[in-house]
Structure formats: C-alpha cells, structure tokens
N, C-alpha and C positions, 0 to 999 in steps of 0.2 A: 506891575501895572494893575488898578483896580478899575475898572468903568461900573457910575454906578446910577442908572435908570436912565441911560441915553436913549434920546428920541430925535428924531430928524422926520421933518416933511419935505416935501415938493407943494408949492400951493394946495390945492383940499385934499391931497394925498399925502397919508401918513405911511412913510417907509417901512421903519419898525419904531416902539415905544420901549419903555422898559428894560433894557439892554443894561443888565448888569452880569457882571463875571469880576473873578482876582486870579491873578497867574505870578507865577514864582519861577525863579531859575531853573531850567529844565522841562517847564509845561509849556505844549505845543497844542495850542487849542485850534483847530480847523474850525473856520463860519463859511455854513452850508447855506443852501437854497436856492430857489430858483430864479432863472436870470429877472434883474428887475426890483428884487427885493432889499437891494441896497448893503450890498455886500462892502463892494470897494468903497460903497460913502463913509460905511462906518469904520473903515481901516485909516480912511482918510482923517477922520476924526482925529481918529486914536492917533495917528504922528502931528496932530496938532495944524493941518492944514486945513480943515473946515470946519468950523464951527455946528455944535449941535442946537437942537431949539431948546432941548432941555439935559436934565443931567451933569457929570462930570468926568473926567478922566484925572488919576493921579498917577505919577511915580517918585519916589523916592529923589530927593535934590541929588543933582550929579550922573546920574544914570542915562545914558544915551540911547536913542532912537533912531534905527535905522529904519526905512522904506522902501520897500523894492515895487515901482510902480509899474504893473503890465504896458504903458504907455511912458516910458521915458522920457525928459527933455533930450531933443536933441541937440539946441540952441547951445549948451554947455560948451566953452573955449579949449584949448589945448589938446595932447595926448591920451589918448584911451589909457596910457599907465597913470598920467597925473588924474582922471577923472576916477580910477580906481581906486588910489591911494587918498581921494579926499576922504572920504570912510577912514583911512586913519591919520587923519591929520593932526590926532593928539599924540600918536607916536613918533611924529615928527617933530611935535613942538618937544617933547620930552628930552628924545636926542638933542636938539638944537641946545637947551637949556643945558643938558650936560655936558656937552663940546664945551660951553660960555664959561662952565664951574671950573670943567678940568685947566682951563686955560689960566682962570685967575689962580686955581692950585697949583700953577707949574712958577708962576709967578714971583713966587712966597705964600700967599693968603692960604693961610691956615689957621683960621678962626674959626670957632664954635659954630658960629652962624653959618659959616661957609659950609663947612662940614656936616648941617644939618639939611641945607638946601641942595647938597649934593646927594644926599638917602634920599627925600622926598623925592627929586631927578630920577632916579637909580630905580625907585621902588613906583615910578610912575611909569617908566619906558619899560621895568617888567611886566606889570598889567598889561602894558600895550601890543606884550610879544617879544617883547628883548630886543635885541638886534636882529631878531630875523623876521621883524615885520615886513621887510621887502620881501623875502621870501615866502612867506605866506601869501602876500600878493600875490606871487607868480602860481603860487599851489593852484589861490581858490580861479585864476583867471584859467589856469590850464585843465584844472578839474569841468571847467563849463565851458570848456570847447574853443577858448579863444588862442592862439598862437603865438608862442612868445614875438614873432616877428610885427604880430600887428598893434604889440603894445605902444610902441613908438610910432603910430601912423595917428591922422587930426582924428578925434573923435567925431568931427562930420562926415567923416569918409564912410563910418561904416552904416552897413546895412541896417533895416531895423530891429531883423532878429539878432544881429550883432552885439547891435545897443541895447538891446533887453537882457544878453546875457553880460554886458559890461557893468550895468548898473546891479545883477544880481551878485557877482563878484561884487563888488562896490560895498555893496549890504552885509552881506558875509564876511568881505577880509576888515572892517571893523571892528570886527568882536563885539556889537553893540549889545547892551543887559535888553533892549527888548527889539525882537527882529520882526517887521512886521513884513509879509510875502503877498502879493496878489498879483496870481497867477505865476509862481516863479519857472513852471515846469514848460511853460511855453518855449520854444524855440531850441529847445534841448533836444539832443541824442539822447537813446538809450542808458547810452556809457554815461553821461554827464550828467543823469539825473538821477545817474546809482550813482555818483559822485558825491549831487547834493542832498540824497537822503543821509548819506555819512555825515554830512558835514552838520546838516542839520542835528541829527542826533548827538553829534560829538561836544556843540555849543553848550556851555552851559547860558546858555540864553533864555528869556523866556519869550515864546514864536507865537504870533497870531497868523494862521496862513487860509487864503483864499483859495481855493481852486477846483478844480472839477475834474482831474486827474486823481479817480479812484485809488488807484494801487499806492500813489503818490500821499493821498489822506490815510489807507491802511498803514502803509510805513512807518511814519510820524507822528500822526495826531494822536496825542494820549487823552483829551476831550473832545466836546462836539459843543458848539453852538450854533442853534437852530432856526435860523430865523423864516417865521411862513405867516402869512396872514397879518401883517405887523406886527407879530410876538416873537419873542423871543423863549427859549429852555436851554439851560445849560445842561449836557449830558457827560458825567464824568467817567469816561470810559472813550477805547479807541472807536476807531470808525465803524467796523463791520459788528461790533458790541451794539455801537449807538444804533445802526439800521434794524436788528435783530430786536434791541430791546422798543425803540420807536413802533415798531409795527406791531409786538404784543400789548403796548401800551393802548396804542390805536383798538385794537381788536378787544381788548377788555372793556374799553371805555365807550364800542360798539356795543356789543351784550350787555351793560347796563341804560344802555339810551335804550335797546331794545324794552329792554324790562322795564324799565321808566316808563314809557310809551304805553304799554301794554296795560299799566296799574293806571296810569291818567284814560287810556279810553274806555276802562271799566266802570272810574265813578262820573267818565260824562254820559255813560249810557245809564247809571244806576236814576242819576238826578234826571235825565231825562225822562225817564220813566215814571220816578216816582215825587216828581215836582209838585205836581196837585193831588196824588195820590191819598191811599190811607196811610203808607209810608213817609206824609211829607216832613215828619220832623227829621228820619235817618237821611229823608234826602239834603235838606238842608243842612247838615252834619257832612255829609258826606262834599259836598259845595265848598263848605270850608277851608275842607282838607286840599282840595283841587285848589284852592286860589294860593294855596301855600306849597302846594306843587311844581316843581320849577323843570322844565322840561332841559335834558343833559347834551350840550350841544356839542357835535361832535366836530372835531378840527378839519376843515376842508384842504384835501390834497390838492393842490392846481393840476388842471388836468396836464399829463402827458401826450406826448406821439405815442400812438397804439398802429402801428401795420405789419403786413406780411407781404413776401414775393408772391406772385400769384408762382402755380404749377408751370414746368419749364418744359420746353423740348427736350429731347435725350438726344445729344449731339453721342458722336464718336469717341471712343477711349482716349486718343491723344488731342487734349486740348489744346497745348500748343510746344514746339520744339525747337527749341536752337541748339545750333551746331558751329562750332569754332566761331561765335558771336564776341567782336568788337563793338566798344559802345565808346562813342569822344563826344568832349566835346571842344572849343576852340583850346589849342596849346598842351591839350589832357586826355589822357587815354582814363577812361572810368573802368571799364570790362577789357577784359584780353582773355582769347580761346576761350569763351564760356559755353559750357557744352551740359545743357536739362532735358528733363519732359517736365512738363503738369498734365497731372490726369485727370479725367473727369470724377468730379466730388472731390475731387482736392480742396485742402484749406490754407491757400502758400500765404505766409506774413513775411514781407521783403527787407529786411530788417540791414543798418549798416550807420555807419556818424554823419553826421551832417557834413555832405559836402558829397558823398562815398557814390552819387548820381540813382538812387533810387526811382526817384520818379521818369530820372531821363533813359533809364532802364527801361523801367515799365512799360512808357510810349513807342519806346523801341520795339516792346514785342507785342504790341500792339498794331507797329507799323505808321503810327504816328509819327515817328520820325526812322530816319534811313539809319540803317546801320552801316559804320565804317567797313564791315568783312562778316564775314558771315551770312548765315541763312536763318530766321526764323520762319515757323510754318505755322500758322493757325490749321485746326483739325476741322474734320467733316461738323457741319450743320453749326461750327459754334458761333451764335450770338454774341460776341460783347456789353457790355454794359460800362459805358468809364464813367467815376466819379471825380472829377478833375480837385485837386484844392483849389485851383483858381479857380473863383467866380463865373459861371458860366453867362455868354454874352446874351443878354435880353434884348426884345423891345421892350424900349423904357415906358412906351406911353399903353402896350395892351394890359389886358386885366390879369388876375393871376389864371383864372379859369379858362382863358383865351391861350394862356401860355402851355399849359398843361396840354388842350385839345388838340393844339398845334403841334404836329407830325407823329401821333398816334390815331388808333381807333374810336378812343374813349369817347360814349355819348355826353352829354349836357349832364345828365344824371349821375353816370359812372365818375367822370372828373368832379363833379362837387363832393361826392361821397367819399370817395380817395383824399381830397382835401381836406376835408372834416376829421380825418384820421392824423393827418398833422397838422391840426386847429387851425385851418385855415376855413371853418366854418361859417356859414351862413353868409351875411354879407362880407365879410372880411375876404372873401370870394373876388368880389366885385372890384377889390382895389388892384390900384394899376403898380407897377413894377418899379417904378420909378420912389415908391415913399418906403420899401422893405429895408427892413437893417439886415445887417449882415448876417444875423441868425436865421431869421426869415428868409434870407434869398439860399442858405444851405438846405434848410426844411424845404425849399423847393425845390431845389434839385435833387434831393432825398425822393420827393413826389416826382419828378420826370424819372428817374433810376426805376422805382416802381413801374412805372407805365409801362416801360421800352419791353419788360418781360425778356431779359437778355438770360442766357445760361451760364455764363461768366459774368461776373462782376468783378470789375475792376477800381479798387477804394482806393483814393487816396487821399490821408488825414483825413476822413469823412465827420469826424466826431469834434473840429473845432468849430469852435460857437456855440457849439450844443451842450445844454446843460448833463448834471448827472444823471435825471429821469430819463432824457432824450437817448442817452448812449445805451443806458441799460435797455431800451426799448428798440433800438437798431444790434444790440449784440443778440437779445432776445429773437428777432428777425430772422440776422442772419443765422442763428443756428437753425433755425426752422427752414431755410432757403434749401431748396435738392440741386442748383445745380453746383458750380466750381468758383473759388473764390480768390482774388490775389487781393491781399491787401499791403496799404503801403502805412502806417501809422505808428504815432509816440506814444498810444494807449495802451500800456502795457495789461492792463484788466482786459479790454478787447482784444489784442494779439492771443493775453492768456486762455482765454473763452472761444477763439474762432479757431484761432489755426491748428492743422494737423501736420503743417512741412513751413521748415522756413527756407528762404533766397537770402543768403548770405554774402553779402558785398565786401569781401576782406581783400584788402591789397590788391586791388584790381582782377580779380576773379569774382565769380559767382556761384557758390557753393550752394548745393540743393540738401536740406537732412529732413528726414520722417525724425516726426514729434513738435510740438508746442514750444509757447515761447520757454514755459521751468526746465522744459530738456536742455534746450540751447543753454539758458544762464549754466547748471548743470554741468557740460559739458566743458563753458569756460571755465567753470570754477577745479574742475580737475584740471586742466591744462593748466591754470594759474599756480596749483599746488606743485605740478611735475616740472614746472620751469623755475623756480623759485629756490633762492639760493639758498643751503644751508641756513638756519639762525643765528646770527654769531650775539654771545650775550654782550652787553650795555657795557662798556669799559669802565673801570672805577675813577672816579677823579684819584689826581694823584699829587702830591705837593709839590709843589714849584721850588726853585729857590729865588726868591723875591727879588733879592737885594742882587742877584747874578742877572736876570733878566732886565734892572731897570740900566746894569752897566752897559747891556745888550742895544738898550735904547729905545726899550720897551714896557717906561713904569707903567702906562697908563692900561697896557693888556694887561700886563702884571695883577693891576690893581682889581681891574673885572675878571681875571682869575681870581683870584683869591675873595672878591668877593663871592662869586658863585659857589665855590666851594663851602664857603658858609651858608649859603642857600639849599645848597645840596645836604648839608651834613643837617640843617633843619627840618626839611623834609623827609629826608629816612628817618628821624627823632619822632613825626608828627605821624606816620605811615606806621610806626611800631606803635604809637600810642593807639591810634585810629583802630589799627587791627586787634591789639588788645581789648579795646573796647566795644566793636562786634561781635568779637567769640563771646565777652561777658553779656551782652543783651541775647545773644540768640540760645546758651545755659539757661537765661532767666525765662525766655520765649518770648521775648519784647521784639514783636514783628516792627512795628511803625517805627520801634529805634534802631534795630538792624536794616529795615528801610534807607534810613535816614545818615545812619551814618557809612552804610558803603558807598551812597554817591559821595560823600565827602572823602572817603577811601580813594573812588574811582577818581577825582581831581587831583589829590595827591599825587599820584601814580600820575597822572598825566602833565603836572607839572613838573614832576622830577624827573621824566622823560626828557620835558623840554627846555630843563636844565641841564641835563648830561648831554646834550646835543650842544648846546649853546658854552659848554665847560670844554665836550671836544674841537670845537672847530678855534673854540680863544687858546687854547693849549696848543694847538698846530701852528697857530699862527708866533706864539711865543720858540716854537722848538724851529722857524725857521729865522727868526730875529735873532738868537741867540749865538 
C-alpha cells in the first residue's frame, strides 16, 4: 500500500496534510497521536471508506483489504461463524469452483482447458489456506477469546466486546495482503492479545495499526507514523526507538531555536543601537541579515494530564484479608476457598480471561457486593478509593467545578487548580456535565480519585479513553502514590510499571504471588515448557499407491495426495536453494540480502509446515478409505 500526501479536514479544521508512507509485506506501521487528530479517519481512508480532500491511496490490483473497526456493525445478518468466514469468502469460492471441476473430471472431461482450470482452483484455495481454512477460523476466533459454542449463536446476540473481537477474528482469518487495525486490543484478555501479537507477527501481511496500548505498539510496530499538529513524519524504527529518537529530535531542535534566538536578539539590539549612530552603515548591514533571519519553530506537544496523590494517611499493616471467600455470580461459582492478605504499599494487579469475574471480585472485597461464604476484612484507618470502568453517575445539568466541590473539602480555588492539571482549565471549568465525551467524563473521575485522598486505590481499567500521554502520566502518578494499590487492567505497560503482587483468577481460585506482571508471564512460560509434550519430528510424506486408493473409492483424496506431495517435494527444492543462497550473501557480508532472503526462508518453512499438515490429515483419511 502506498499513501501519498493525504489530507483530510473537518470544515476550517485541517486534521492532518501530507500524509505520505509505502509498506510491504511484513511492515507494521503504528499511527500515533493524540486523541482527535484523526487517527481512525485516516485508516478509514485507507480501506477505502472515506474519502480524502486531497491526495492518494494505491495497492497493487487484486490485493485484499481487511478493517478491523473499534466500532463494528452490529446490523450484520446470520451466525458469528458465517460473519467470520466472510474474510474468507474467496476460500470458499475456490473450494466451490473445485468441488464443480472435480465433478465434470469424474464425468469424463478431461480436456486441456479443464485441467488448466483445475491448477488455477487448486493453486487458489492454497493461497487461501488449503482445506483448513475452517480451521484456521476456529484458531484465530479461539485465539481472541470467543468459544467455539458461540460460533453458531445470531451475531446479534452478542455483546459488544464480543462483536469487537468477532470482527477482529474476521480481519485476521482472511489472510488479507493489507490488515488495517484500530484499536484491535480492546476487549481482549491478556492471553488473547499475546494470541494476537503472534498472529500479528506471523502474517506476512502488511499492518497499519491504531492503538494506545503501549506494549501492544512495542510488540509489533516495526515503524511509527506521527501525526501532531496537522503533520505528519514517518519514523522507521519500532516504538520505544521512535519515542527515544522523537524526544532527542525535540531537544536538538530546542538548543538550536535557542541559539537562533539568542544571534536574532543580538543584531536587534546592535541595530537598535546603532540605527542613527556613527555605526549606522554596520547597523544597516546588520538589519539585513535579521530580515533574512528566520526564527526555528519548535513543534508544539498538546498538553498532557500532569497530577499527583496528595500525601496519605498511614492506615494499618493489613489492608485487607479474605478468608475461605466465595465469590458467584447467577448459575457460577467465580472464587472458591480464596484465602490472601494485601498489605500496606502493596502493588496487587488482578490479572485473569475475560469472563474469570475480576471486577466482581474486587467489589466483593470492597464489600460492594456480598460474598456467597466467606469473610473479608478491611484493615484499621484504610480509606478506599474505587475507580469504577463504569461511568460514574453525574448530575447532568451541574458544572464540572460544582461536581468536583461536591462531597470533598476542596475550596473554589483548590478545585479549579486540580482541574487545570487534567485541562480542564479556565472556562472549560464552567461547563456542565452533560456535553463531556467519554474521555472527558474518565479525566474526571481521575479528578474526583484525586480529591477523595484515599489510601487504597482501587483501578479498574482506568486507562480506557485515555490517550498514550494521559496513561504515561497516571502510571507516572501512581508510582509516586505511598499508599496501597489494586488494580484491575489490560494495560500491560501499566500492570508492568505498577505492580509488585499479582491476584490470579485461575480455575476458580484466587492465587496471590510477590512480583510484577514479566514474573508472572515468566512463571507461565516455564510451566508451559514442563507440561509440554516431547517434540515429535514432522512425518515425511510418503507414496501412496494411486491406482489402490481410487479402487478404495477415493481418487479424488488420492489426487490432493499426490498433488501435495509435489508441493511438498517443491518446497524442500526451494528451502535448499533459499538456504544456499544466505550462507552465500552472508560469506560475501550482503546484510540487506541475507535480510531479505531469510524472511523468504522463513515462508518457506512455514509453508511447508502447512503442507505436511494438510499431506497428514489427506493421507489419514486415504489409510481409512482404503
């Protein structure tokens, strides 16, 4: 895909101008910025559904475009498996086509033509995955959290975090040459977005992805596109590159505006001085040079949220304790026997898959809601603080200043200042509660959090809606915070950065461990090695005997035997040649062509995996026909 000087407005507001970039199979460019600056317009673009005022977008004829929109239709008819498999509905045309060939081949027709339109068939439903593009279906729907029972259920039924990850499956089991994402990480578990970071890297696709899930852009994005101020810079390098090299950029391009500044206030003082002087020729000379002086403008950050907790009470060692705690809810036991402490300065991140009742947890030891059995105990002097996901209930018609004042101490003074720390400055004060979007009503309950001065905080998802400056400046916060903290959240940069203990929601228990979220993964990652069966190697294809199997009454497996097998035997041909040809660039030190040719290595290999897979399961099915 190439985009080259896209520009888009809103009536006398220019989104961004200039918007050029080219990406190739395998490059996964993240578009950064802050909310507002027309992120998802220009994604929108790019799959062809909005129109730009200026500019272009090209791709190569034939190449298919997927969208994964943070807002899905939900209007869409039938089953969540049919709304999934539309993404490959050229896999289906292909099969269909070959069912139609194989039938006139069985026929008699065995003519040229026939025989030709049966390879393109054959060599079409392989790009599309072979026969196990249903299978792959079920991968990517079970990789993002959906349940093979609910693939068969109307796609109105489901929820709308459902349908966000249906349509992301959707996008994904396509295989499409260019995958465009905004916001894919939303409504995901943990597990499901280490799912689709794989899945992501495994495509040879090429990805434009939106998002605000840090760890999520560290992962993936091998570029950066920048959009601030209406401009756009393309930054070729990953994420945490791109911020590293942005802010030396910044800071260079500061010390020569300095310097600039400095040499321009020298010849307006010189010419001021010596305008009618005895100097007035060097002054006029000097005048010159000033008007050809062009002052170096430096690129304006939008501001950020900047706050802190104020200083806490010092409550008691045990924050809070449950003992043989049951947690239900209707028909479901979530907890059974859950038995912790959290202590004071603790950092618990409650970490488990969606569904595993985190938040219903939380509430519960909050006392928010009743537990089925058990006891929990809140400690001496602790405050709470709860950051709810839901939306917290306003009057719609007070101001925002009115809302803040309302059941704290804060003076008229103390609450405009607090606000002005999450730009809710100066008049923007004055407005009433009823016109906030939804970022805004979080920023404010971010500012009621602040107020209440609790010694517990209790987060849950605190960080949706909030751009990536806003998160960095609440993770910044909280580590500065002295008192104890639970949080509940899919921000894995934040879980990484805050916590010292996690609450582990596994198979109905609630497991407490000292250490951060890299312990934990850590921890699974050796359990996944110790349970993990032997490697058994890749079975060799093996010859058939043709002419026994179609007596069997099975030419047609037959026939997709023995073709794979020649697909097979071309691929280990293409794998020898491949590999010979990087040992010889990397003797000569030809880096860009040892680049270049191991990912076509690494395809190989991945194809002829998914050959020998698709040779075993045709070969099983011939040795029971037989």
């Amino acid at each position: 895909m190439q985009a080259s000087g896209l520009t888009k407005s809103f009536g006398p507001r220019t989104l961004f101008s200039g918007v050029s970039f080219r990406i190739g199979p395998g490059d996964r460019l993240a578009i950064v910025g802050r909310n507002g600056v027309g992120k998802t317009t220009l994604l929108r673009i790019l799959a062809g559904l909005e129109e730009a005022d200026g500019g272009s977008v090209s791709i190569p004829r034939g190449e298919r475009v997927a969208l994964h929109d943070q807002r899905p239709d939900a209007s869409a008819a039938g089953t969540v498996r049919e709304y999934v498999e539309q993404g490959l509905s050229h896999a289906r045309d292909a099969e269909e086509r070959l069912a139609a060939i194989e039938a006139r081949m069985a026929s008699g027709d065995h003519g040229a033509e026939t025989m030709a339109e049966y390879e393109r068939a054959h060599s079409d439903l392989d790009a599309a995955g072979g026969y196990h593009w249903r299978a792959w279906v079920e991968r990517c729907t079970r990789g993002l959290g959906l349940s093979d029972d609910q693939l068969d259920r109307p796609l109105a039924s489901l929820s709308g975090g459902e349908l966000t990850r249906a349509s992301l499956a959707r996008a994904i089991a396509g295989r499409p040459q260019v995958l465009l994402l905004d916001e894919p990480t939303n409504h995901l578990d943990l597990e499901a977005m280490e799912w689709l970071e794989r899945a992501i890297t495994d495509l040879a696709a090429a990805v434009v992805i939106v998002s605000h899930d840090r760890w999520f852009l560290e992962s993936t994005a091998t570029s950066v596109l920048d959009l601030s101020r209406e401009k756009a810079r393309l930054w070729p390098m990953g994420y945490s590159a791109f911020r590293r090299a942005r802010a030396e950029d910044d800071a260079q391009l500061a010390a020569q505006a300095e310097k600039r500044n400095e040499e321009i206030e020298r010849l307006e003082r010189f010419v001021t001085r010596w305008r009618a002087g005895t100097r007035a020729r060097q002054a006029k000379s000097r005048a010159k040079k000033l008007d050809r002086t062009e002052r170096i403008e430096l690129p304006t950050r939008e501001r950020s949220i900047s706050f802190g907790f104020p200083k806490t009470e010092r409550p008691g060692r045990m924050i809070i304790e449950a003992d043989g705690l049951r947690v239900e809810v209707p028909n479901r036991v979530l907890v059974e026997e859950a038995g912790f402490t959290i202590e004071r300065g603790q950092r618990v991140a409650v970490v488990g898959p969606n569904g595993a009742g985190k938040t219903t947890t939380v509430e519960t030891l909050l006392g928010k809601r009743e537990a089925a059995a058990g006891r929990v105990s809140i400690g001496h002097k602790v405050l709470p603080s709860y950051f709810s996901q839901h939306a917290r209930e306003y009057v719609e018609t007070k101001t925002i200043v009115e809302t803040v004042k309302a059941g704290t101490s804060l003076t008229e003074t103390e609450a405009r200042k607090l606000l002005g720390r999450f730009l809710f400055k100066g008049e923007l004060a004055d407005r009433t509660i009823e016109g906030l979007s939804g970022g805004e009503r979080r920023r404010l309950s971010l500012v009621q959090l602040v107020a209440e001065g609790g010694n517990l905080l209790v987060l849950d998802e605190p960080t949706n809606h909030l751009d990536i400056e806003s998160r960095e400046a609440l993770e910044d916060a909280l580590g500065a915070y002295d008192g104890t903290i639970i949080l509940v959240s899919h921000d894995r940069a934040l879980i990484d950065a805050v916590a010292t203990h996690t609450l582990s929601l596994e198979d109905g228990d609630a497991v407490m461990r000292a250490g951060g979220y890299a312990d934990l993964i850590a921890m699974r990652e050796a359990a996944a090695e110790e349970d993990a069966p032997a490697a058994r190697p890749a079975p060799k294809p093996r010859k058939r005997d043709d002419q026994a199997a179609r007596k069997g009454g099975n030419g047609r497996v037959a026939r997709e035997v023995s073709k794979i097998e020649t697909r097979i035997a071309a691929l280990e041909q293409q794998l020898a040649e491949v590999g010979a040809e990087v040992e010889a660039a990397g003797v000569a030190g030809d880096v860009d062509r040892v680049v270049e040719l191991g990912e076509r290595h690494r395809q190989l290999e991945e194809d002829l995996a998914y050959a020998l897979a698709e040779w075993e399961e045709r070969a099983a099915m011939l040795a029971e026909g037989s």
